[in-house]
Every structure is written in structure tokens, then in C-alpha cells.
VOVEX-603358 format. One record per residue: y, x, z of N, C-alpha, C in turn; residue number from 1. Coordinates in Angstrom, 3 decimals, always signed. Layout:
<nodes>
(node (Y,X,Z),(Y,X,Z),(Y,X,Z),NUM)
...
</nodes>
This chain:
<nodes>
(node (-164.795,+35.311,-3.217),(-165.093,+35.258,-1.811),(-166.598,+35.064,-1.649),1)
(node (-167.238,+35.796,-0.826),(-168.284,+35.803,-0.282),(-168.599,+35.503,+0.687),2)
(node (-169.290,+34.481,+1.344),(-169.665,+34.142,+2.729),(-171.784,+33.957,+2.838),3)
(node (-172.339,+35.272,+3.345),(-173.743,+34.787,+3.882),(-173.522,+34.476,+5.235),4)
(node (-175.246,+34.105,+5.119),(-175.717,+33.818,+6.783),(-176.851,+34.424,+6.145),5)
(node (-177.287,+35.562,+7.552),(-178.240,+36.637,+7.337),(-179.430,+36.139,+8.427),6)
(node (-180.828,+35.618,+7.965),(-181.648,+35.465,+9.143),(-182.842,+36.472,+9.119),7)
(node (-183.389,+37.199,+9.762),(-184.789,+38.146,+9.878),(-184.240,+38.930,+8.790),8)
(node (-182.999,+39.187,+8.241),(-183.150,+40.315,+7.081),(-183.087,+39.694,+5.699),9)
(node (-183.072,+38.442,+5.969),(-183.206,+37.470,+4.195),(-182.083,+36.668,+4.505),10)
(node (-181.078,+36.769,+3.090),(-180.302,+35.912,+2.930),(-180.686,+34.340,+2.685),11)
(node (-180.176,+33.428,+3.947),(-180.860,+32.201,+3.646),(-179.780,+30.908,+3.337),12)
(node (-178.280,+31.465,+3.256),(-177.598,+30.393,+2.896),(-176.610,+31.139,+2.340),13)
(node (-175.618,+30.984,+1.430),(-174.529,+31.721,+0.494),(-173.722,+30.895,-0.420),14)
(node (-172.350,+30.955,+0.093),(-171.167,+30.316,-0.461),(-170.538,+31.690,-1.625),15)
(node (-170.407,+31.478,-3.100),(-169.701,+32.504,-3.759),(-168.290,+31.410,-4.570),16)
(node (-167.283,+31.738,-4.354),(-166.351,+31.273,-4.941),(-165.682,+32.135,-6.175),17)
(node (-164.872,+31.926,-7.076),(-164.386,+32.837,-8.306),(-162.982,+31.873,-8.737),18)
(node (-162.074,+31.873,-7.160),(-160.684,+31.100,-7.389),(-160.003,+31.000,-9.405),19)
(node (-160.123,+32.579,-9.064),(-159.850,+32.525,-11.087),(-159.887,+31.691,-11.444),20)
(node (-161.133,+31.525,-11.948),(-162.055,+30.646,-12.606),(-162.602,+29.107,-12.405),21)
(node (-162.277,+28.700,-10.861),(-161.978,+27.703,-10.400),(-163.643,+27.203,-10.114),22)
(node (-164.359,+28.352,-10.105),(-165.804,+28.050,-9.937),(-166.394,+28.151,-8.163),23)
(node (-167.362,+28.024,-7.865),(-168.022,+27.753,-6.829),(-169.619,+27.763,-7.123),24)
(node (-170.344,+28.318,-6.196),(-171.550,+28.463,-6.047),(-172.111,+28.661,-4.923),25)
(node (-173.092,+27.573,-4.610),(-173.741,+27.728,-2.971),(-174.981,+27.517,-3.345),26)
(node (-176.108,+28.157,-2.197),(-176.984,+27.744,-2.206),(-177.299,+27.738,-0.702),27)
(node (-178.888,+27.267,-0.243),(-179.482,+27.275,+1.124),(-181.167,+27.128,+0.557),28)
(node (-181.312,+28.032,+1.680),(-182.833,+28.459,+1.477),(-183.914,+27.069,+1.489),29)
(node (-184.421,+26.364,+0.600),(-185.498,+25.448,+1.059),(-183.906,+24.302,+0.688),30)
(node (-182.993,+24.460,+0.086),(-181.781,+22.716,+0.291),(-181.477,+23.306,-1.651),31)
(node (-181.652,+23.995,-2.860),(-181.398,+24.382,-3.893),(-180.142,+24.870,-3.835),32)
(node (-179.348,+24.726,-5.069),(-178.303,+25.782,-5.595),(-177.389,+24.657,-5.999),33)
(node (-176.468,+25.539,-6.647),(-175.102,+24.249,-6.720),(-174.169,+24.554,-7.282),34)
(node (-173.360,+24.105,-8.412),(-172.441,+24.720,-8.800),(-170.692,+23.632,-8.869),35)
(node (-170.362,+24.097,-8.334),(-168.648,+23.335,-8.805),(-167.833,+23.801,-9.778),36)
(node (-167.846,+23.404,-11.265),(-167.673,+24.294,-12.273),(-165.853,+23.585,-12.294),37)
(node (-164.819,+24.312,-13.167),(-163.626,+24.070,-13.354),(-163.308,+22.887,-13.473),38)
(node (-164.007,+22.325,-14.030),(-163.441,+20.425,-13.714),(-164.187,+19.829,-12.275),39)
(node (-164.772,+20.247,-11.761),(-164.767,+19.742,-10.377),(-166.285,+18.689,-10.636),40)
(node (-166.513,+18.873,-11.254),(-168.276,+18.339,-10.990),(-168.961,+19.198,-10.667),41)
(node (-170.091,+18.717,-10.266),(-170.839,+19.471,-9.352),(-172.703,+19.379,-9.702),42)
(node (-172.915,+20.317,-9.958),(-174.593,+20.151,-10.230),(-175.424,+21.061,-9.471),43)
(node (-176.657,+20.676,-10.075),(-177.706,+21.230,-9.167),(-177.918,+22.936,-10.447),44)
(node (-178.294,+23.840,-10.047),(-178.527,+25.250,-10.897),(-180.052,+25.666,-10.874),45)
(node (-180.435,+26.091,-11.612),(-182.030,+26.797,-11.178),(-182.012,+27.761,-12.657),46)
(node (-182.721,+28.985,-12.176),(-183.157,+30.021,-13.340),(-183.538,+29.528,-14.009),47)
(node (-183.337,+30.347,-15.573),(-184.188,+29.893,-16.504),(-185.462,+30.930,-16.757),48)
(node (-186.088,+30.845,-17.957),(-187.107,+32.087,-18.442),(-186.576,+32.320,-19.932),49)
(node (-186.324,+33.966,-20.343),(-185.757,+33.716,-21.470),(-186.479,+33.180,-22.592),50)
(node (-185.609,+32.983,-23.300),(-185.806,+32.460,-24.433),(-185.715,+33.205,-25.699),51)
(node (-186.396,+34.205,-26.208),(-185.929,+35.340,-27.237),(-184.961,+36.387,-26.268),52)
(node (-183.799,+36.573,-26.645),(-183.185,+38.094,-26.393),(-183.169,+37.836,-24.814),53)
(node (-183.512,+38.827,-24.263),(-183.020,+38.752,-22.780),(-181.720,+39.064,-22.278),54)
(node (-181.201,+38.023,-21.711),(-180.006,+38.237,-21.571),(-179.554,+38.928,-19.542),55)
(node (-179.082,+40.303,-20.348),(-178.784,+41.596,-19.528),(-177.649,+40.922,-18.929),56)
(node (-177.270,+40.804,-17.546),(-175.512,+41.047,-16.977),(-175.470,+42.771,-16.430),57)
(node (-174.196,+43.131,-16.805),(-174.073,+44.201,-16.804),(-172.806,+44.791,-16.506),58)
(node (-171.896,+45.373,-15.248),(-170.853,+45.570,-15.973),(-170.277,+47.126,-16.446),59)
(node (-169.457,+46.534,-17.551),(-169.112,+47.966,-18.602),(-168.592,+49.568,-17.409),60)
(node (-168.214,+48.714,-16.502),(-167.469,+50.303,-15.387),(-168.598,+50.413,-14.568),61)
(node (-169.635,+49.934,-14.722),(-171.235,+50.414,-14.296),(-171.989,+50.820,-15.006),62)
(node (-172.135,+50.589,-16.328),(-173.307,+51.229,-16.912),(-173.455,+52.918,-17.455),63)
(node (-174.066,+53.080,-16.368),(-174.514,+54.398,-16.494),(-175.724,+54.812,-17.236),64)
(node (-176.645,+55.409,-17.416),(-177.741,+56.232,-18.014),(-178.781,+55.838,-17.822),65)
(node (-178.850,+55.097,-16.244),(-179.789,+54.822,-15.783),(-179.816,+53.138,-16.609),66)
(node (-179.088,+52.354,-15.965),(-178.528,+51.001,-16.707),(-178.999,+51.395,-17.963),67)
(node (-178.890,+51.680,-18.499),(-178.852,+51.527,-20.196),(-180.408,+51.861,-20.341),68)
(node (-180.859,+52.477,-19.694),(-182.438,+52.953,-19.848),(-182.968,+51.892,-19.662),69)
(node (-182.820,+51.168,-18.566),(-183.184,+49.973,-17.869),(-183.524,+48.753,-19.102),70)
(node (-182.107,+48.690,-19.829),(-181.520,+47.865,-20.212),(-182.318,+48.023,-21.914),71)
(node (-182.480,+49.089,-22.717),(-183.302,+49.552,-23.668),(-184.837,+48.873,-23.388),72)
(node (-185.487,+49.007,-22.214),(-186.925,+48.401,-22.202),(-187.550,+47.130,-22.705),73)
(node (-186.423,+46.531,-22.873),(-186.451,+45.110,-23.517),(-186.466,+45.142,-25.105),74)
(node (-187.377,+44.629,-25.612),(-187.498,+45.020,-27.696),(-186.186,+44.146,-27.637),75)
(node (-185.866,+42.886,-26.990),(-184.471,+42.425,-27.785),(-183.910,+41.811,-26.375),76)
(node (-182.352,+42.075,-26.773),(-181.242,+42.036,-25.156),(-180.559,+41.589,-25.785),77)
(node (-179.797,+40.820,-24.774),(-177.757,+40.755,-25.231),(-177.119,+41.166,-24.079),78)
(node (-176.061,+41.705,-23.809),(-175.309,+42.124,-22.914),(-174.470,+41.088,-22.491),79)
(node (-174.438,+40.421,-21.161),(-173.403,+39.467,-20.941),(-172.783,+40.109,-19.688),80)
(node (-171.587,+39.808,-20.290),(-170.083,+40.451,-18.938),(-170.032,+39.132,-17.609),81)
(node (-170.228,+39.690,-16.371),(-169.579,+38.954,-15.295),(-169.710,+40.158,-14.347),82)
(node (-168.205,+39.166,-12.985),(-167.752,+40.121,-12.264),(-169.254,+39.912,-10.813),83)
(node (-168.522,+41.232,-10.460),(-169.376,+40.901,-9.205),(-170.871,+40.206,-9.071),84)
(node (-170.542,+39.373,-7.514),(-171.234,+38.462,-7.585),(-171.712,+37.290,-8.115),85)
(node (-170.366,+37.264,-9.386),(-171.046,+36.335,-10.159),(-171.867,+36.402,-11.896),86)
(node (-172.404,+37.792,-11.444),(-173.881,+38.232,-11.994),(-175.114,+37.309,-11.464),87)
(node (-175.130,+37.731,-10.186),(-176.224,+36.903,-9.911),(-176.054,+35.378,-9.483),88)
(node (-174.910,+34.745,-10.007),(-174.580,+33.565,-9.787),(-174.889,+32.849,-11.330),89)
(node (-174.847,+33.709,-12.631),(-174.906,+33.237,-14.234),(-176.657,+33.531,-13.995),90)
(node (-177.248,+34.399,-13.471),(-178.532,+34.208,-13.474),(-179.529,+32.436,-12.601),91)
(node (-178.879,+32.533,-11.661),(-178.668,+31.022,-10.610),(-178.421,+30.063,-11.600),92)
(node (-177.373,+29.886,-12.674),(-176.921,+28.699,-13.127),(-178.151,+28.881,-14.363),93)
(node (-178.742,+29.776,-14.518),(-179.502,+29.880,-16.285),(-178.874,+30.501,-17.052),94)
(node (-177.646,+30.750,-17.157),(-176.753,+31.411,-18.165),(-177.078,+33.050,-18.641),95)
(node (-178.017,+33.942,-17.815),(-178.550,+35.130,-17.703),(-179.686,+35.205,-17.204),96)
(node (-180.628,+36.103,-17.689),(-181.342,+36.860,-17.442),(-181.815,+37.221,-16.241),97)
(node (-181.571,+38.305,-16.409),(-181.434,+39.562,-15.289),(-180.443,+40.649,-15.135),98)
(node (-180.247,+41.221,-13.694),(-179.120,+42.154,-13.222),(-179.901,+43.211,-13.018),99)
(node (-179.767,+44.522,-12.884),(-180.117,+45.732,-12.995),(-178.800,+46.272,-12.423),100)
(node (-179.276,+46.492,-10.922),(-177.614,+47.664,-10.153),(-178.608,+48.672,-9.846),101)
(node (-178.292,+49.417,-10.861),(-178.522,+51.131,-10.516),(-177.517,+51.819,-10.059),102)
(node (-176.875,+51.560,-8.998),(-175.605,+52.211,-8.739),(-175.670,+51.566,-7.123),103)
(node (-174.386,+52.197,-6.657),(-174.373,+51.804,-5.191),(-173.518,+50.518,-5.000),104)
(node (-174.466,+49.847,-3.854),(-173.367,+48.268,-3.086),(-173.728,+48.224,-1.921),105)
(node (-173.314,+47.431,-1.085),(-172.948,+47.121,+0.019),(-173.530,+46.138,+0.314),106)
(node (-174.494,+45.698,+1.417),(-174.771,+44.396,+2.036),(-173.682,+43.221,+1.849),107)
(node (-172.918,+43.519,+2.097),(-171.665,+42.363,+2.147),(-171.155,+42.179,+0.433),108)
(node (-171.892,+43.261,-0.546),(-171.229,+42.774,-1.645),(-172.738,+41.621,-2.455),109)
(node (-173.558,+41.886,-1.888),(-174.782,+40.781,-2.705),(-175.342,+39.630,-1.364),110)
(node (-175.223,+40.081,-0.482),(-175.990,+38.868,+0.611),(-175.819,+37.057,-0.006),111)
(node (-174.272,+36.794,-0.125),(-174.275,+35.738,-0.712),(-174.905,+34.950,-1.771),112)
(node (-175.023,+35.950,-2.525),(-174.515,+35.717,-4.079),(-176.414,+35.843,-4.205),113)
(node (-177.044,+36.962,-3.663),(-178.449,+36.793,-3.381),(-179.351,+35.537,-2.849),114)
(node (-178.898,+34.581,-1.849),(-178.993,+33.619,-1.128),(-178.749,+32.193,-2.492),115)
(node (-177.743,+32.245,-3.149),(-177.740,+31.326,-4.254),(-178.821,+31.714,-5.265),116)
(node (-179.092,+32.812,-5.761),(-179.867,+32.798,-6.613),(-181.272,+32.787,-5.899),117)
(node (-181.567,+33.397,-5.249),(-183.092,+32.535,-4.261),(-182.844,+31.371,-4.424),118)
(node (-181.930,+30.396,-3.979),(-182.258,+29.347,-3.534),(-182.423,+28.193,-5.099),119)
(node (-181.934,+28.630,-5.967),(-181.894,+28.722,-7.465),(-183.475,+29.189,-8.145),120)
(node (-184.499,+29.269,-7.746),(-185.454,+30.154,-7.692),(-185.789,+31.494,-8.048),121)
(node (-184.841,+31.481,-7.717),(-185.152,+33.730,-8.632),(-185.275,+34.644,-7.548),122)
(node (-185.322,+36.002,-7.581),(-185.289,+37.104,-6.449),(-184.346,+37.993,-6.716),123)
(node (-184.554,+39.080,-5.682),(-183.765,+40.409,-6.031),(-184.792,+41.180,-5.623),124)
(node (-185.199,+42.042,-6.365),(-186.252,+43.134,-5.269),(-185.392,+44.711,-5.958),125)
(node (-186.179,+45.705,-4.646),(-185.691,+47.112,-5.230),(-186.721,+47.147,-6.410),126)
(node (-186.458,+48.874,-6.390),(-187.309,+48.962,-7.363),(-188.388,+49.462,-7.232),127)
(node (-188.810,+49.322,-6.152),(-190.544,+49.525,-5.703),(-191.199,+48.006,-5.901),128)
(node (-189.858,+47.108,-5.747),(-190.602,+45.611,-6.069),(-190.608,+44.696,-4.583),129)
(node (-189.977,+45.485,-3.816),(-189.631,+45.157,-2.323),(-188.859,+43.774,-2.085),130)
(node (-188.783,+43.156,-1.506),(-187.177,+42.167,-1.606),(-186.568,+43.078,-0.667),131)
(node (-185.176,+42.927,-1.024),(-183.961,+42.996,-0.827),(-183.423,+42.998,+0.788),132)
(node (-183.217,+43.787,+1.335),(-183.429,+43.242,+2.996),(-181.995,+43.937,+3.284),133)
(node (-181.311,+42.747,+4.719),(-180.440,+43.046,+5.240),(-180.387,+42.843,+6.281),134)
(node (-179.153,+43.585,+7.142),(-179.139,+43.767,+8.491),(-179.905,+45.079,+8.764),135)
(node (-179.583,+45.997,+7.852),(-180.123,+47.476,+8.211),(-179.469,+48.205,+8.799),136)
(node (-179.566,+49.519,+9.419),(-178.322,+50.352,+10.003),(-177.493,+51.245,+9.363),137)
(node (-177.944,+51.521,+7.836),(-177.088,+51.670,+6.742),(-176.812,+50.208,+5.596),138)
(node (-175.728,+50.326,+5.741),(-175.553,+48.643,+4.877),(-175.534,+49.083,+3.222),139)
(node (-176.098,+50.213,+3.135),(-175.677,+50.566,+1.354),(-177.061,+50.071,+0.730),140)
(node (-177.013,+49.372,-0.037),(-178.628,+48.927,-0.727),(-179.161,+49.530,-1.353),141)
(node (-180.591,+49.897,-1.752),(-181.210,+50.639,-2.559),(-180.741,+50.037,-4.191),142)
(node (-180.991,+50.938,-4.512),(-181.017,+49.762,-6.653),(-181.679,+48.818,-6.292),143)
(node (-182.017,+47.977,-7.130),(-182.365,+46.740,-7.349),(-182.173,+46.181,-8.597),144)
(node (-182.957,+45.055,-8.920),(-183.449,+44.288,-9.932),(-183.021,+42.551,-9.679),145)
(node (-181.901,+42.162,-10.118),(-182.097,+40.529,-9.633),(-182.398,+39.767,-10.699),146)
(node (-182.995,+38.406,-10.945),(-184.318,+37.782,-12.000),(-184.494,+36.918,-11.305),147)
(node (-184.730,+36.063,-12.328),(-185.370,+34.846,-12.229),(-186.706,+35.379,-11.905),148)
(node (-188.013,+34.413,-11.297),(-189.163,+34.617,-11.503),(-189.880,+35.411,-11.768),149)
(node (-189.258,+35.623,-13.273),(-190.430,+35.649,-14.656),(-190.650,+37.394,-14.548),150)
(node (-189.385,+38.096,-14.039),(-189.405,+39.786,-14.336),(-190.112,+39.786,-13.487),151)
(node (-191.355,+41.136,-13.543),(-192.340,+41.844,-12.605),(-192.268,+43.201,-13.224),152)
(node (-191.295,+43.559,-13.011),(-190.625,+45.035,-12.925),(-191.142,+45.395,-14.409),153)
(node (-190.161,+46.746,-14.501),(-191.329,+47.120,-16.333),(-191.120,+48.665,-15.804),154)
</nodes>
């Protein structure tokens, strides 16, 4: 489940839940990030910077030609599997890297999940290096790049 709040075009608050998994992730713009992991504690999340291999989220019924090109630019990667929005929720907690969607989504499928990892300190920009903007009159997003900090496009 996904719930933003969209202000001027920037996601500034975002609830991502993963019932499955019994996880939870919120953040608010300027209040940090947050996680409610399967036993029911609760911490604070923030990006990391890698550490040796960069760790890629990726998923396998997405990676296309482009992805993998993307994903090659790095001298050393690991590929880590998560669904959805909670790509950019393992980037939020430190657990990843960076996301690379060369493919098509929907405003309503990253607003949230974007809003936690900002508030986590990381971004999403396209790939001109833009941030990420919503509340457009087509809701389909350009590609994009989501990262901690540290990526400045390659």
C-alpha cells in the first residue's frame, strides 16, 4: 500500500506498507524516515554510501537492455531483488544502493515510496538529473535514477 501527499509537485510525506512482510515505511519531508520492521520495532532509516560493490535493486521482469547497460557502468555491482516500492524503501533503510527504472510507472506507483527515501536523505532524479515531479497532466514518469546522495548520474 501506498499513500503520498503531493505538495508544489514534490513528494513531501509517504506511508509504504509490505503486509507480506509485515514491514512499514514512512517518511515526512524535514520529520526523517522510519521503519516498522516484522517484530514491531521501530527505527529511524537514512541512506548509506556504498561500500565496495554497488548494490543495484532491480527487478528480474524489468530488466531490459537498457537496465543492464545502466547497471554494467559500475566496475563492481550486486543485484538485489525487491518488489515495487520497496526498492526505494531498501535504498531509505541502507540496505541498497541505487534503482534505475528504465521502463514505464505511474505517479501513484513511486510518490510514496519517493517521499521516504527523500526524507531518508537520498533523491530520485530523471535522467537529465531533474527531480522527479508530480502532479503533471500525464501521470506516466520519465526514467529515472533513485540514490542516495552520493550518485551524480554516470
Amino acid at each position: 500500500m501506498n499513500i503520498a501527499l503531493i505538495e508544489d509537485g514534490v513528494p513531501v510525506l509517504g506511508v509504504v506498507t509490505a503486509p507480506a512482510l509485515n514491514e512499514a515505511y514512512w517518511g515526512a519531508k524535514g520529520e526523517g524516515a522510519y521503519k516498522r520492521d516484522s517484530a514491531g520495532g521501530i527505527q529511524a532509516i537514512t541512506v548509506a554510501e556504498p561500500k565496495g560493490a554497488v548494490r543495484v535493486v532491480a527487478s528480474k521482469s524489468h530488466l531490459n537492455d537498457d537496465t543492464r547497460a545502466f547497471i554494467e557502468n559500475f566496475e563492481s555491482h550486486e543485484l538485489v531483488q525487491a518488489g515495487s516500492s520497496l526498492k526505494f524503501c531498501r535504498i531509505a533503510e541502507g540496505s541498497a544502493d541505487v534503482y534505475p527504472r528504465l521502463g514505464p510507472t505511474c505517479e501513484w506507483d513511486t510518490g510514496a515510496a519517493h517521499a521516504v527515501l527523500t526524507a531518508a536523505g537520498g533523491k530520485v532524479e530523471t535522467l537529465d538529473g531533474e527531480p522527479l515531479k508530480y502532479g503533471k497532466e500525464d501521470v506516466l514518469n520519465p526514467y529515472f535514477v533513485a540514490s542516495g546522495n552520493w550518485y551524480h548520474g554516470r
